[in-house]
C-alpha positions in Angstrom: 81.7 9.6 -3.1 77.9 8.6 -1.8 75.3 10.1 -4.5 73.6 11.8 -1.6 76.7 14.0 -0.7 76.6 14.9 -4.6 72.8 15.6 -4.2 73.5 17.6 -1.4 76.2 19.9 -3.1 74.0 20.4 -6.1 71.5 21.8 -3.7 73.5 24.0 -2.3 75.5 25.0 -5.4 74.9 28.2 -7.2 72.5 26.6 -10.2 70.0 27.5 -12.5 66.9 25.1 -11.4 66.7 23.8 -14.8 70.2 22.6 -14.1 69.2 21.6 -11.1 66.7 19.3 -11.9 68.5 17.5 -14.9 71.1 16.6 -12.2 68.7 15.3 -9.9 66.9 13.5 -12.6 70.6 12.1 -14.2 71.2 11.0 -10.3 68.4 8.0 -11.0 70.3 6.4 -13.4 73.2 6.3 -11.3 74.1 3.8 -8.6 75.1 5.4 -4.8 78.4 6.2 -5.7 77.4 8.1 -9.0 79.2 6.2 -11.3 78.9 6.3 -14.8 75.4 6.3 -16.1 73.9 6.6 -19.9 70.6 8.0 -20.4 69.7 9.3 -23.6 68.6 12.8 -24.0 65.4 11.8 -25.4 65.0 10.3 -21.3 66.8 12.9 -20.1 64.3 15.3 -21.6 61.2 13.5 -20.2 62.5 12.8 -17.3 63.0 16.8 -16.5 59.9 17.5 -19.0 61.7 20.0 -21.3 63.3 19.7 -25.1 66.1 18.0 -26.2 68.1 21.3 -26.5 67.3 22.5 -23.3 69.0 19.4 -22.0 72.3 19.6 -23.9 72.3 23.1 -22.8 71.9 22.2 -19.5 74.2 19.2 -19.4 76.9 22.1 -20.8 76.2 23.9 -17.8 76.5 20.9 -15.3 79.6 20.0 -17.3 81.1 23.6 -16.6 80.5 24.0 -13.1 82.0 20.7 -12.5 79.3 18.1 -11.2 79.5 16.0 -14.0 82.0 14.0 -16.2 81.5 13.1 -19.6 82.7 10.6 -21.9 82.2 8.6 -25.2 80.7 5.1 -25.0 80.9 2.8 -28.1 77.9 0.4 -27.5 77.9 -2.8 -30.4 75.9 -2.8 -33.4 76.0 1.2 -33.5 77.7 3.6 -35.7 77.7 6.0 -33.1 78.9 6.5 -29.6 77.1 7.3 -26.8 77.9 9.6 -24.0 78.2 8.5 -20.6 77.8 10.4 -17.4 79.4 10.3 -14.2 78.4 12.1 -10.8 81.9 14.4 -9.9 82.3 17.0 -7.0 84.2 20.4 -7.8 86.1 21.8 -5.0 84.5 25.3 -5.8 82.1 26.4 -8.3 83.8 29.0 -10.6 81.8 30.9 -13.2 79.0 29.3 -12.6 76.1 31.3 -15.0 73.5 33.7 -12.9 70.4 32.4 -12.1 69.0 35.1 -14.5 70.7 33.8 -17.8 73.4 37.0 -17.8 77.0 36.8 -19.6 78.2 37.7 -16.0 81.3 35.9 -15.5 82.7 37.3 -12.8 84.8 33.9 -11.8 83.4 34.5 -7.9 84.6 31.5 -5.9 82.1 29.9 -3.9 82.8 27.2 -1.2 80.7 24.3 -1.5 79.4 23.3 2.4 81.4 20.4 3.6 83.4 19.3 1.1 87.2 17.8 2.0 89.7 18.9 0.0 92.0 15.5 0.9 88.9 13.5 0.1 87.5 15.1 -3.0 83.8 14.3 -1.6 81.6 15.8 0.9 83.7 15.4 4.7 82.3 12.8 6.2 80.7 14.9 9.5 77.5 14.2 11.3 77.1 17.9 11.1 77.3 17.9 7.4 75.2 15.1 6.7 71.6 15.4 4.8 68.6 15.4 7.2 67.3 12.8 4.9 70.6 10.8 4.9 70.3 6.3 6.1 73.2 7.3 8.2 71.2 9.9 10.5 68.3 7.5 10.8 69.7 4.1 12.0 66.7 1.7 11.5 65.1 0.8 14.5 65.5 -2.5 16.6 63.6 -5.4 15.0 60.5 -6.2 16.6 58.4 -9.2 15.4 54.8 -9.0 14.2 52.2 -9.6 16.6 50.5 -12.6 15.9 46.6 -12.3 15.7 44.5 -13.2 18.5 42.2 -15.8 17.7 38.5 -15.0 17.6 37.8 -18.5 19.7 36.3 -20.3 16.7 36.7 -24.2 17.0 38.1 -26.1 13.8 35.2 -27.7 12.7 35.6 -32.1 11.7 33.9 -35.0 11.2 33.1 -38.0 13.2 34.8 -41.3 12.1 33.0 -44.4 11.7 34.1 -45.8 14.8 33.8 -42.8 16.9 32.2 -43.9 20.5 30.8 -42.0 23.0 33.0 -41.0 25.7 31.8 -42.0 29.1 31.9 -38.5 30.5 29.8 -37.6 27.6 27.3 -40.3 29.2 27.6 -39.5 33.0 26.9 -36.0 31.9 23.4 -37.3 30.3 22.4 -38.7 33.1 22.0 -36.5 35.5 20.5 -33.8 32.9 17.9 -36.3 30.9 16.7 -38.5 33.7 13.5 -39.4 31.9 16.3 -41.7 29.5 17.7 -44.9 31.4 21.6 -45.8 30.4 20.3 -48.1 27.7 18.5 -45.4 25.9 21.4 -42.8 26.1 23.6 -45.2 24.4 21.4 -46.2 22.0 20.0 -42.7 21.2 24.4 -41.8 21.3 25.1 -44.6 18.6 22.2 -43.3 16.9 23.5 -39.7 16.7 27.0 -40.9 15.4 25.7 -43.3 12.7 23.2 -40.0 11.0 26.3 -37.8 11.0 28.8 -40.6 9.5 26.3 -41.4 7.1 25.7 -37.4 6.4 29.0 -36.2 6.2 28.6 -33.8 8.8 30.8 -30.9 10.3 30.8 -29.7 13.7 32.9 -27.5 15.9 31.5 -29.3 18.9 30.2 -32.8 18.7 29.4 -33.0 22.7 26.9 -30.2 22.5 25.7 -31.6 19.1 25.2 -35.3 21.7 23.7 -33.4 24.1 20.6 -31.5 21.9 20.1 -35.0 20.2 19.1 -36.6 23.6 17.5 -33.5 24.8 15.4 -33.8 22.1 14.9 -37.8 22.9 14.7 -37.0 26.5 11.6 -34.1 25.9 9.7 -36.9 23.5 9.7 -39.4 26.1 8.6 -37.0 28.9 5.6 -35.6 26.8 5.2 -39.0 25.5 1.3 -40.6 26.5 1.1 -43.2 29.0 1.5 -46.5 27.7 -1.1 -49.4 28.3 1.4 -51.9 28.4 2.7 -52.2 32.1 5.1 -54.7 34.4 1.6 -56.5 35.6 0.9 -59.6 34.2 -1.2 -59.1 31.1 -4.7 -60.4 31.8 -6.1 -61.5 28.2 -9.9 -61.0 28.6 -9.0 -58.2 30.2 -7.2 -56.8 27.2 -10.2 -58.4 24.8 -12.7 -56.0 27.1 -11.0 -53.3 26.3 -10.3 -53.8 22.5 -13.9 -54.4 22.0 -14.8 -52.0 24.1 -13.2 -49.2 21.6 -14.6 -50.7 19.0 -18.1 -50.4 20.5 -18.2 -54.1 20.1 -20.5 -56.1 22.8 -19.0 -59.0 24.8 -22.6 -61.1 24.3 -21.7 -61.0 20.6 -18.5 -62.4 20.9 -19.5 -65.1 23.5 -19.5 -67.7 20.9 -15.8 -67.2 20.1 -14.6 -67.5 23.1 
């Protein structure tokens, strides 16, 4: 018998609620075939949130009508026995007491909906089943969990110490920074990879970090002042003039050190 079928009969059976509910509450301690179970009263009387009488007179009444058997259990290291409980299906419910707490045994006889005499259990019909039973409401196929879409975020890591600069990293730098010559853009690269060794830094994209440093080296050097120094031949007293000149030194002073 499934504990489910039992529920089902009790719900359909001729009960007062209060017996009723002490079933349904008994039916938690039980495992799906409603074997025996042993709550005490003191939990059966929580559990249904009356007194301890009310339960035994209720559990009297379930006895009576038939939807539960009872029997003594000795448990060790006790003086007394306790009673045990099991879920049982009558095949009609005969003097069941009125809802209204009357004497009125009138012994009607009434049929309890699905139940199989050959079976002594509720018939095993999809028409009889509980709306609420696992065996009307298959589980559904087994789909897997979407996986989360990644918001685009780049790992972030560190440069090792002998990280070099990739040659399409260069090429790139040339044709963007063309005030730096091929020398300068590897020495302004190796430059950039020793600050972030020796920092410890983290980036998520060390090419764009390469390519701000020598923006930044490439924007110094355009807005950098002209340099006196040329590729011409460096004519000394030419060079003398004008040092002396910005010192507002005259040359006949300094005709005697020459």
């Amino acid at each position: 018998m499934k504990i489910w079928g039992w529920r089902q009969a009790i719900e359909e059976a001729d009960l007062e609620p209060s017996t009723k509910l002490l079933l349904f509450v008994m039916a938690n301690y039980m495992n799906e075939h409603g074997d025996w179970c042993y709550p005490s009263i003191s939990k059966l009387a929580k559990g249904t949130g009356t007194s301890r009488d009310t339960v035994f007179r209720h559990l009297k009444k379930a006895e009576d009508a038939g939807f539960i058997q009872k029997r003594k259990r000795q448990i060790e290291g006790q003086q007394w026995a306790a009673n045990e409980y099991k879920a049982a299906m009558p095949k009609t419910t005969q003097g069941v007491a009125p809802s209204d707490g009357s004497d009125d045994q009138t012994g009607s006889t009434v049929r309890l909906k699905g139940y199989d005499d050959q079976t002594q259990g509720v018939a095993q019909s999809d028409t009889n089943r509980p709306k609420n039973s696992p065996e009307n409401r298959p589980l559904p196929p087994y789909s897997p969990p979407k996986a989360k879409k990644s918001k685009g975020k780049t790992a972030k890591s560190q440069l090792p110490a002998d990280f070099k600069i990739p040659i399409g990293w260069i090429n790139e730098a040339l044709q963007k920074f063309t005030k730096l010559t091929h020398a300068e853009i590897i020495s302004h690269g190796e430059a950039m990879v020793d600050w972030a060794v020796g920092k410890g830094m983290v980036r998520a994209d060390w090419c764009a970090v390469h390519r701000n440093w020598l923006r930044r080296e490439n924007t110094a050097k355009a807005n950098a002042p002209p340099s006196r120094l040329s590729n011409k031949a460096i004519d000394p007293n030419q060079m003398a003039s004008e040092i002396m000149q910005e010192m507002g030194i005259e040359n006949n002073k300094l005709e005697g050190y020459r």
